[in-house]
MIROLUM-174990 format. One record per residue: residue number from 1; x, y, z of N, C-alpha, C, O, CB in turn. Coordinates in steps of 0.05 Angstrom, whole numbers, plus 5000, padded with zeros to 4 digits. Glycine has a CB too. Example, Ala and Ser with C-alpha at 12.3 -4.5 7.8 and 13.67 -1.06 7.14 Angstrom:
% residues 2
<node><i>1</i><n_px>5264</n_px><n_py>4886</n_py><n_pz>5156</n_pz><ca_px>5246</ca_px><ca_py>4910</ca_py><ca_pz>5156</ca_pz><c_px>5264</c_px><c_py>4934</c_py><c_pz>5156</c_pz><o_px>5285</o_px><o_py>4934</o_py><o_pz>5169</o_pz><cb_px>5226</cb_px><cb_py>4911</cb_py><cb_pz>5181</cb_pz></node>
<node><i>2</i><n_px>5257</n_px><n_py>4955</n_py><n_pz>5142</n_pz><ca_px>5273</ca_px><ca_py>4979</ca_py><ca_pz>5143</ca_pz><c_px>5258</c_px><c_py>5001</c_py><c_pz>5157</c_pz><o_px>5268</o_px><o_py>5023</o_py><o_pz>5161</o_pz><cb_px>5282</cb_px><cb_py>4988</cb_py><cb_pz>5114</cb_pz></node>
***
This chain:
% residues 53
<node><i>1</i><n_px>0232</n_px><n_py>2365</n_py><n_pz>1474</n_pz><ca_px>0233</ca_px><ca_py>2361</ca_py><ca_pz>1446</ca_pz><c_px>0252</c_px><c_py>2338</c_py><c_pz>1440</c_pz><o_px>0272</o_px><o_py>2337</o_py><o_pz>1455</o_pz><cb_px>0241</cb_px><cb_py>2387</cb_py><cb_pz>1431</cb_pz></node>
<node><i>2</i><n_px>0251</n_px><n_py>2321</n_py><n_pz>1420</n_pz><ca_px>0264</ca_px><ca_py>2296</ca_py><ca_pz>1413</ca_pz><c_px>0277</c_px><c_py>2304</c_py><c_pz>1392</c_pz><o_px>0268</o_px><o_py>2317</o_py><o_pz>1373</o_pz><cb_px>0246</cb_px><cb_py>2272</cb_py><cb_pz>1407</cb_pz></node>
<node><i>3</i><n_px>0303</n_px><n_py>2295</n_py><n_pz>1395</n_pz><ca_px>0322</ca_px><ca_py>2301</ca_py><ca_pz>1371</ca_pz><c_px>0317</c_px><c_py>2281</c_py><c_pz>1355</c_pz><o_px>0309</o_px><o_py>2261</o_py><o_pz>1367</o_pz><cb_px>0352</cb_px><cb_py>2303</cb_py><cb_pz>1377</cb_pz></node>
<node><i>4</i><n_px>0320</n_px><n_py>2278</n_py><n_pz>1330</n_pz><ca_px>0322</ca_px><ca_py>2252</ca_py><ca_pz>1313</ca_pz><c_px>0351</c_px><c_py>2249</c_py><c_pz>1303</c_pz><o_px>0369</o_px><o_py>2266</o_py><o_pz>1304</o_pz><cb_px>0302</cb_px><cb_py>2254</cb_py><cb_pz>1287</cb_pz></node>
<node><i>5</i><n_px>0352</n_px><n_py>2226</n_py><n_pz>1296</n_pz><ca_px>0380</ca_px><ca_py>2233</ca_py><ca_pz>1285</ca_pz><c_px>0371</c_px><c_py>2209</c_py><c_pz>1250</c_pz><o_px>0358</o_px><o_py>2189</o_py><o_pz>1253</o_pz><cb_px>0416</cb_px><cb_py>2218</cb_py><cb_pz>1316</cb_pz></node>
<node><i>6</i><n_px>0381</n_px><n_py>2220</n_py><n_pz>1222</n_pz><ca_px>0377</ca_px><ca_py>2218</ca_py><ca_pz>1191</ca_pz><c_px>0394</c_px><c_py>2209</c_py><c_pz>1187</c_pz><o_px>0414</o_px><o_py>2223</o_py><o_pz>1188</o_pz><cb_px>0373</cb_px><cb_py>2239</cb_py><cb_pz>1172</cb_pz></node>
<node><i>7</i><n_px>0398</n_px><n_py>2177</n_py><n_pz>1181</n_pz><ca_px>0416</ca_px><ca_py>2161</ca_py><ca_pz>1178</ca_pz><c_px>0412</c_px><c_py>2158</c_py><c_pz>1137</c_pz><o_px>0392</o_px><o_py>2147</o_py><o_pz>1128</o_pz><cb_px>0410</cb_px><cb_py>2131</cb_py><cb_pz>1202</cb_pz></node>
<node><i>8</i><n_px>0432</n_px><n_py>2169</n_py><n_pz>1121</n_pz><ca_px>0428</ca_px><ca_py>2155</ca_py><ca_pz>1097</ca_pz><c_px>0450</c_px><c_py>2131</c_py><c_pz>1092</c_pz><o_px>0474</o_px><o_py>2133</o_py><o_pz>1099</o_pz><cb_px>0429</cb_px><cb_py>2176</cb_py><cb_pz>1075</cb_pz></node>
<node><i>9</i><n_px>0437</n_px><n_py>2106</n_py><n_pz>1077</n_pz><ca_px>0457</ca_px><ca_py>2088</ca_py><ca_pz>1071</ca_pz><c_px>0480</c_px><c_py>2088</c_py><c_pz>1051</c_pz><o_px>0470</o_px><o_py>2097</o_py><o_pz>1030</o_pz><cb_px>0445</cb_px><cb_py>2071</cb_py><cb_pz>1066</cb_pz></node>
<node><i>10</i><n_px>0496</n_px><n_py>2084</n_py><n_pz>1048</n_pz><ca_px>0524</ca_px><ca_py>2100</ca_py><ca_pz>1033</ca_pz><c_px>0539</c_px><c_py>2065</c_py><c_pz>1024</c_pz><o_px>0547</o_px><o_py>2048</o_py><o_pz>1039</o_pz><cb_px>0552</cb_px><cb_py>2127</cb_py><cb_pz>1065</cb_pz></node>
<node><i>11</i><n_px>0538</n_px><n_py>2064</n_py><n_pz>0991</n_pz><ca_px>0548</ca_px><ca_py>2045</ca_py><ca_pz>0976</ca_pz><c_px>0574</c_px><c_py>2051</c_py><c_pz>0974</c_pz><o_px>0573</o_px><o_py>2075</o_py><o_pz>0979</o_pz><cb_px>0536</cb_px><cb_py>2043</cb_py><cb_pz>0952</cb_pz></node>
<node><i>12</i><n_px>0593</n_px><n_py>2047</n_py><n_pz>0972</n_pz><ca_px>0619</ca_px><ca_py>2043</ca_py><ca_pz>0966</ca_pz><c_px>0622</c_px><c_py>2020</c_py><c_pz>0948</c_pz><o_px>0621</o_px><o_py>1997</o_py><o_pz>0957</o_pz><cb_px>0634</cb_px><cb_py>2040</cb_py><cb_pz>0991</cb_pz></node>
<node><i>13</i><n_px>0625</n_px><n_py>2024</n_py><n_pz>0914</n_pz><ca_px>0637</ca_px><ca_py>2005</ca_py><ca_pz>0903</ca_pz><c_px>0663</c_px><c_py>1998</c_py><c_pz>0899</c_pz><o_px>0677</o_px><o_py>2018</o_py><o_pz>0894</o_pz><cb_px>0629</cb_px><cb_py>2005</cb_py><cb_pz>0887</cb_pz></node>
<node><i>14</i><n_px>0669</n_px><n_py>1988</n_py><n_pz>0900</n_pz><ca_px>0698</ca_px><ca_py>1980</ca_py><ca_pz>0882</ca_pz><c_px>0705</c_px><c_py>1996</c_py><c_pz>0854</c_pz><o_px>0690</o_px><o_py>1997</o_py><o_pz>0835</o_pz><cb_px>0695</cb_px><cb_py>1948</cb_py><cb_pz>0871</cb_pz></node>
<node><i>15</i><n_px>0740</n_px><n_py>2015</n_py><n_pz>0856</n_pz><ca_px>0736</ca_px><ca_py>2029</ca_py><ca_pz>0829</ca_pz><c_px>0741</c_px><c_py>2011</c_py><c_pz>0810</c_pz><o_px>0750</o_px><o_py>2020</o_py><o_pz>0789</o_pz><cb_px>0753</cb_px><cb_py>2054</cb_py><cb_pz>0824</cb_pz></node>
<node><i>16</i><n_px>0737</n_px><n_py>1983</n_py><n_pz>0812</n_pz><ca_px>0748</ca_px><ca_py>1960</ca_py><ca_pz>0782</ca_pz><c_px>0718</c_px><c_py>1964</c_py><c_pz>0780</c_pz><o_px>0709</o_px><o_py>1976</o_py><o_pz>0760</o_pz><cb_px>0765</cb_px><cb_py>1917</cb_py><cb_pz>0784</cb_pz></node>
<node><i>17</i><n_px>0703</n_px><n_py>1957</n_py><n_pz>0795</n_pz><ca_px>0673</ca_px><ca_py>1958</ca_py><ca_pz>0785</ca_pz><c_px>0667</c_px><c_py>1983</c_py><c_pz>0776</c_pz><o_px>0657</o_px><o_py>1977</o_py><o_pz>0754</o_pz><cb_px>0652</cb_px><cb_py>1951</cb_py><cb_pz>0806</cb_pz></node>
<node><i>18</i><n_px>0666</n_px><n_py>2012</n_py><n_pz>0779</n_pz><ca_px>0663</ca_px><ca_py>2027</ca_py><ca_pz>0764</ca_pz><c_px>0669</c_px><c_py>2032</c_py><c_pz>0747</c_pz><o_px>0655</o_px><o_py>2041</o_py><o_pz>0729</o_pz><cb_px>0664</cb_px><cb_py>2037</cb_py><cb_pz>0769</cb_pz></node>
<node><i>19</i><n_px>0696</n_px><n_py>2027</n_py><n_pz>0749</n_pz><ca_px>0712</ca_px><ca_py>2035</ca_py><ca_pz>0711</ca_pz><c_px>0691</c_px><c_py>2011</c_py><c_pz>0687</c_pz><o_px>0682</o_px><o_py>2017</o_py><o_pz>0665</o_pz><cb_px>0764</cb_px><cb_py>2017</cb_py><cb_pz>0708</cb_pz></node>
<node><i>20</i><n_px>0688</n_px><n_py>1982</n_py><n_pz>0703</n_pz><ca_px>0676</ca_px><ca_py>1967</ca_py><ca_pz>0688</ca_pz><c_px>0646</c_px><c_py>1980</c_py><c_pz>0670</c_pz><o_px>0641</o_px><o_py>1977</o_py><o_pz>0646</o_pz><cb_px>0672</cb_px><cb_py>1944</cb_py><cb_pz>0707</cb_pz></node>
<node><i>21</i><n_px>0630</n_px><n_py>1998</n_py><n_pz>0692</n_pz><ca_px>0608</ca_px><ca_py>2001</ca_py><ca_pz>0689</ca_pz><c_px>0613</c_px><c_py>2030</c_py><c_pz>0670</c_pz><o_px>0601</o_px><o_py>2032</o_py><o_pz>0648</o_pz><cb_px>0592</cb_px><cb_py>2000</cb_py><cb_pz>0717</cb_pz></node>
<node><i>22</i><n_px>0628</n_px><n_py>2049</n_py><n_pz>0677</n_pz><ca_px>0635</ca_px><ca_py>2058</ca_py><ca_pz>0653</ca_pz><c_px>0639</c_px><c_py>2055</c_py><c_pz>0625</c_pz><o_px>0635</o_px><o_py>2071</o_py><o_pz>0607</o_pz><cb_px>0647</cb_px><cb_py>2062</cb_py><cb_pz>0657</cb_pz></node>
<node><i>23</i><n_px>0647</n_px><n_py>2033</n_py><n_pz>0624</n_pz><ca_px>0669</ca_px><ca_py>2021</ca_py><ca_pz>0594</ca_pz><c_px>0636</c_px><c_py>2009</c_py><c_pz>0587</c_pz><o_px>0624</o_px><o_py>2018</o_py><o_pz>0568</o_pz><cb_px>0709</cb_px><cb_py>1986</cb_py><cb_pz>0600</cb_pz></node>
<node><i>24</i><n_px>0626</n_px><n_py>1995</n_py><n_pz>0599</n_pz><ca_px>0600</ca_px><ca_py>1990</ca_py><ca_pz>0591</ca_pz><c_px>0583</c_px><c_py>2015</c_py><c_pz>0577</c_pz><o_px>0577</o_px><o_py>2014</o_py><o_pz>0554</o_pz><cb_px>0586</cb_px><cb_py>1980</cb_py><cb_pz>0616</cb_pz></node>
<node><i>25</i><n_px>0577</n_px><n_py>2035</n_py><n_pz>0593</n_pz><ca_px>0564</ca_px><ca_py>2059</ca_py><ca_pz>0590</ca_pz><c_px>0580</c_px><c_py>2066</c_py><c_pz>0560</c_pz><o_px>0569</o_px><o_py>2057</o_py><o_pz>0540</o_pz><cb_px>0568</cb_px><cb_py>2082</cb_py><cb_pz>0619</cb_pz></node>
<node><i>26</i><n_px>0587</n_px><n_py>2070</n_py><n_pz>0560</n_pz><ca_px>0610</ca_px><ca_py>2085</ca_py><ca_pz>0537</ca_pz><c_px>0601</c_px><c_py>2060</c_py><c_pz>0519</c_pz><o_px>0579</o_px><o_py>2066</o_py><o_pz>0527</o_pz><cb_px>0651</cb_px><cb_py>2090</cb_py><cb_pz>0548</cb_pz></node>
<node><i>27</i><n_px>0599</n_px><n_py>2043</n_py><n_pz>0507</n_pz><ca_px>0598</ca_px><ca_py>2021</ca_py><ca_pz>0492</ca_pz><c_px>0568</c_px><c_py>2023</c_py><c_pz>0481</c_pz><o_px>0561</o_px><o_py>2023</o_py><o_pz>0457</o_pz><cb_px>0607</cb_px><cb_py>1995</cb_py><cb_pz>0508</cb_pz></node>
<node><i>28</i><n_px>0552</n_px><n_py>2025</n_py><n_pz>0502</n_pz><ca_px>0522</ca_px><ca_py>2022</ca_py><ca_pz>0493</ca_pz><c_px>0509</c_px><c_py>2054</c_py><c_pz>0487</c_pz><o_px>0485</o_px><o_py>2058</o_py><o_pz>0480</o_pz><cb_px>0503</cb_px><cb_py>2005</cb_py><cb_pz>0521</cb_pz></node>
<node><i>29</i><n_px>0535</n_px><n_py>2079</n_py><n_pz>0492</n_pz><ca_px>0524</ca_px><ca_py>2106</ca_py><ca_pz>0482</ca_pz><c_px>0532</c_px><c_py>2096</c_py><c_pz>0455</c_pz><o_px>0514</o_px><o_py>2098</o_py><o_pz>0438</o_pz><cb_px>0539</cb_px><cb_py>2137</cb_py><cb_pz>0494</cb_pz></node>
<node><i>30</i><n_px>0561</n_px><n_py>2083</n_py><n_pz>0446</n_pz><ca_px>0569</ca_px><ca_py>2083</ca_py><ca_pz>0419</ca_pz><c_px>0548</c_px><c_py>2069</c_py><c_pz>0397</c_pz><o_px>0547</o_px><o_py>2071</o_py><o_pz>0372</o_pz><cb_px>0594</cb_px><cb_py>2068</cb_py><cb_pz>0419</cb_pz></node>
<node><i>31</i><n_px>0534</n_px><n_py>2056</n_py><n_pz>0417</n_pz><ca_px>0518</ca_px><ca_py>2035</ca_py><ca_pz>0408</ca_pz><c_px>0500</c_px><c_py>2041</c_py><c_pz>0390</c_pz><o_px>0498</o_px><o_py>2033</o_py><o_pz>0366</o_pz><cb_px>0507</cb_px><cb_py>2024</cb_py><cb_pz>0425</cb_pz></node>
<node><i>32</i><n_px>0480</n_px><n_py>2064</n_py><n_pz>0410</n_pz><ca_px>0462</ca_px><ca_py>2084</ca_py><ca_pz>0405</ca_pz><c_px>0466</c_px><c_py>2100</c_py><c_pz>0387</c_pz><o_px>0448</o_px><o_py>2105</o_py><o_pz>0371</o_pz><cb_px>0459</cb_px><cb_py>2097</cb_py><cb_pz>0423</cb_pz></node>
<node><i>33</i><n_px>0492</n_px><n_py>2115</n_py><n_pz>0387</n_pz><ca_px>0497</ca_px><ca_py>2138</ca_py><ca_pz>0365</ca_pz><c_px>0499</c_px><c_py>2122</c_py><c_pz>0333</c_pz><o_px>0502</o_px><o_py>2138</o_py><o_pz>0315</o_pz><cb_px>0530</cb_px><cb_py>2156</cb_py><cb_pz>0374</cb_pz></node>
<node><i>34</i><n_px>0498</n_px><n_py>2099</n_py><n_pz>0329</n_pz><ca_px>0505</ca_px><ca_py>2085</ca_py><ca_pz>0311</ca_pz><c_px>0484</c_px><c_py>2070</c_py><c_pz>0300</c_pz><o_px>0485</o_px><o_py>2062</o_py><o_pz>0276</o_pz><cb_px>0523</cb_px><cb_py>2071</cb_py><cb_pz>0320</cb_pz></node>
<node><i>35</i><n_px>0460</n_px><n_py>2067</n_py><n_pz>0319</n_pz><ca_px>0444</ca_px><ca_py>2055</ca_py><ca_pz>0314</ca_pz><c_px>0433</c_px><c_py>2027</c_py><c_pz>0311</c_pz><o_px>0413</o_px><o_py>2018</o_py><o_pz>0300</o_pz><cb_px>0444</cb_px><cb_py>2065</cb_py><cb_pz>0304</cb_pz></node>
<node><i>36</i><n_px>0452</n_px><n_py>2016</n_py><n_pz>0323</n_pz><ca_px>0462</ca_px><ca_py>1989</ca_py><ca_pz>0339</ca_pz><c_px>0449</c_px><c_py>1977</c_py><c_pz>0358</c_pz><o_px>0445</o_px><o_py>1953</o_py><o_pz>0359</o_pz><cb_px>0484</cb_px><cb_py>1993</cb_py><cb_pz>0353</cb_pz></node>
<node><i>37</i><n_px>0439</n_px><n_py>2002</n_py><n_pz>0380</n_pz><ca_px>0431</ca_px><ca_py>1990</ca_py><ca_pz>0406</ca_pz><c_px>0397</c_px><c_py>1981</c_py><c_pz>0399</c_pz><o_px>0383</o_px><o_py>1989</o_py><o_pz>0380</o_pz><cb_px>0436</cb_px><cb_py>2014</cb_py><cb_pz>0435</cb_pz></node>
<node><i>38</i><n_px>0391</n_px><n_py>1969</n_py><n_pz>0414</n_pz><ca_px>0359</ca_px><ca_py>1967</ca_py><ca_pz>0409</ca_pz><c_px>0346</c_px><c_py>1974</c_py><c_pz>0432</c_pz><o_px>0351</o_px><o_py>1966</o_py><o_pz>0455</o_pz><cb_px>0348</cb_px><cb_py>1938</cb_py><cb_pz>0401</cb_pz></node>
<node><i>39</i><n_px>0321</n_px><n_py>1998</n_py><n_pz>0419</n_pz><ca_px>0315</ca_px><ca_py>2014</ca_py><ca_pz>0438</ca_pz><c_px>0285</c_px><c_py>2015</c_py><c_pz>0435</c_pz><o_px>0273</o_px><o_py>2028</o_py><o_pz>0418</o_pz><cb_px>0329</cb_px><cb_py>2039</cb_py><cb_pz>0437</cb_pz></node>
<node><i>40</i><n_px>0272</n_px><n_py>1995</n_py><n_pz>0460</n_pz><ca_px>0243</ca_px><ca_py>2005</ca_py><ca_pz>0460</ca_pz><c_px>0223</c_px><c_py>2024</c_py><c_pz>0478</c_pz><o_px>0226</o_px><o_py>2030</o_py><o_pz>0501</o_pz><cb_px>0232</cb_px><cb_py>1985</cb_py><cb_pz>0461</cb_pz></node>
<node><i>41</i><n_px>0204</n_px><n_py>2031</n_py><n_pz>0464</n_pz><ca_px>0181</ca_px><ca_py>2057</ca_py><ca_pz>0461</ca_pz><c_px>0170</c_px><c_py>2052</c_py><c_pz>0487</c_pz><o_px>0159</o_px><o_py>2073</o_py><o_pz>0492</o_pz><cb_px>0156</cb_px><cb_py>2056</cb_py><cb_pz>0435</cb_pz></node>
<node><i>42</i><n_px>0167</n_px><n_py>2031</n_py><n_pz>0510</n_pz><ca_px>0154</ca_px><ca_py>2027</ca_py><ca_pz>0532</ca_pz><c_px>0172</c_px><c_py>1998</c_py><c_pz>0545</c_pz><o_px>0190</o_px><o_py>1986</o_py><o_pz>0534</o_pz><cb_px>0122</cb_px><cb_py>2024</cb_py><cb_pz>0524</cb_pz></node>
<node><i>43</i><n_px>0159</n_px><n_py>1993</n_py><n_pz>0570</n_pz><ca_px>0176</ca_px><ca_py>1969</ca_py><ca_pz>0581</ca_pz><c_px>0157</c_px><c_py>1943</c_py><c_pz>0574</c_pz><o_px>0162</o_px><o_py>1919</o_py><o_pz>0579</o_pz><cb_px>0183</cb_px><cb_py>1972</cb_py><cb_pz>0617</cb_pz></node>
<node><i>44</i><n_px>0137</n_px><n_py>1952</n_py><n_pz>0562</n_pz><ca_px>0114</ca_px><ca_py>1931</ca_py><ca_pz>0544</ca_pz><c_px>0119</c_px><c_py>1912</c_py><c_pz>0525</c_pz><o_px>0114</o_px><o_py>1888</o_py><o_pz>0522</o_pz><cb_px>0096</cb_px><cb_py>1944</cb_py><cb_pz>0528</cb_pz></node>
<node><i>45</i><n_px>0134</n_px><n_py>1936</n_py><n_pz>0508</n_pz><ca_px>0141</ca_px><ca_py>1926</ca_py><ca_pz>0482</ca_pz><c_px>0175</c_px><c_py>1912</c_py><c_pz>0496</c_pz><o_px>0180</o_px><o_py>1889</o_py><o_pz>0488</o_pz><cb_px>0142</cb_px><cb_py>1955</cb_py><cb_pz>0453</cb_pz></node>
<node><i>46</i><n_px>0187</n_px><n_py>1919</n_py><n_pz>0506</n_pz><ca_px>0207</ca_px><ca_py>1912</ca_py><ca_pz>0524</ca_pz><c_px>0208</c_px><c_py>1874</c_py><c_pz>0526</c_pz><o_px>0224</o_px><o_py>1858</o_py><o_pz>0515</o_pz><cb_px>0198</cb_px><cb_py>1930</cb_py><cb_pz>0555</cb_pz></node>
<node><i>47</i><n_px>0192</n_px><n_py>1870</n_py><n_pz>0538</n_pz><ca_px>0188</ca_px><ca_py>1853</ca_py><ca_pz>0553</ca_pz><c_px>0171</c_px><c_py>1830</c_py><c_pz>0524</c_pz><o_px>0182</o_px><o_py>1809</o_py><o_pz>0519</o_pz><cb_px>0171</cb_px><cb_py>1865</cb_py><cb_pz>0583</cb_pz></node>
<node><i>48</i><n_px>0150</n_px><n_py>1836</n_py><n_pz>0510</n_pz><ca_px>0148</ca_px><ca_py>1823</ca_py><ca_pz>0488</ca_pz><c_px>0166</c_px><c_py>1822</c_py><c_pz>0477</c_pz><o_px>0164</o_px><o_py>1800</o_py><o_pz>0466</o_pz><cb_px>0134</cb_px><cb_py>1828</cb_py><cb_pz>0474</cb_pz></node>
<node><i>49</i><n_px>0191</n_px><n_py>1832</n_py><n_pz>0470</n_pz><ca_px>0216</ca_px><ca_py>1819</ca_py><ca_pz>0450</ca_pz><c_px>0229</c_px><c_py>1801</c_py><c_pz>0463</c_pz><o_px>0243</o_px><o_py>1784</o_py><o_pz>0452</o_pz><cb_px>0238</cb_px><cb_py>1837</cb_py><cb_pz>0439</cb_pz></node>
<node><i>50</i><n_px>0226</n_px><n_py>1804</n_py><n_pz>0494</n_pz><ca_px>0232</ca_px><ca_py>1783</ca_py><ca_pz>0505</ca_pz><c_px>0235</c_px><c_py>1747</c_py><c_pz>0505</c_pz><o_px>0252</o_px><o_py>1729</o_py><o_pz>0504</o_pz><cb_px>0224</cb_px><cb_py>1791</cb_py><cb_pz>0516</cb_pz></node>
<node><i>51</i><n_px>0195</n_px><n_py>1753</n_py><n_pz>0509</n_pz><ca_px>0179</ca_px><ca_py>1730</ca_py><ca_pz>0505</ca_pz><c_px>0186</c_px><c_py>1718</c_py><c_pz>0477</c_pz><o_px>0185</o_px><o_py>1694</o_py><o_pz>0472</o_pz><cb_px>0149</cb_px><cb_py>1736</cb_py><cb_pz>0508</cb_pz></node>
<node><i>52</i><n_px>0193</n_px><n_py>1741</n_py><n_pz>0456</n_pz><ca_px>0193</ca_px><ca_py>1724</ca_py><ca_pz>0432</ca_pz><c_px>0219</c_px><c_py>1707</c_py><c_pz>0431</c_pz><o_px>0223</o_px><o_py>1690</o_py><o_pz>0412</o_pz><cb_px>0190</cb_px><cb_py>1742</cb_py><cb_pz>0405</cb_pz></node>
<node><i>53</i><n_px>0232</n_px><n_py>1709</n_py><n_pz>0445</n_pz><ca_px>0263</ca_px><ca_py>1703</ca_py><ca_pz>0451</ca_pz><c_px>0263</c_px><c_py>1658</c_py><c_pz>0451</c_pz><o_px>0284</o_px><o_py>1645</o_py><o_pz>0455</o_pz><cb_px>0274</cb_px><cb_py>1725</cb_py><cb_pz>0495</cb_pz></node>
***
């Protein structure tokens, strides 16, 4: 019988980069609760506000 051996790959960021991505997160919830952020119905319509850009 053959053993296998289950390698998963393991990120380690930087905690300046996390706190960053936090402070982000937290900004674009405020965003949302406020009604601020712009939020589309599919990645369709997504991508047309784009083009109109």
């Amino acid at each position: 019988m053959e053993s296998r051996k289950n390698e998963t790959p393991v990120v380690v960021y930087p905690a300046a980069y996390i706190r960053k991505l936090k402070k982000e997160r937290e900004k674009v919830q405020e965003q949302l609760k406020n009604g601020e952020q712009l939020v589309f119905e599919n990645i369709k319509v997504l991508f047309e506000s784009l083009d109109k850009e």
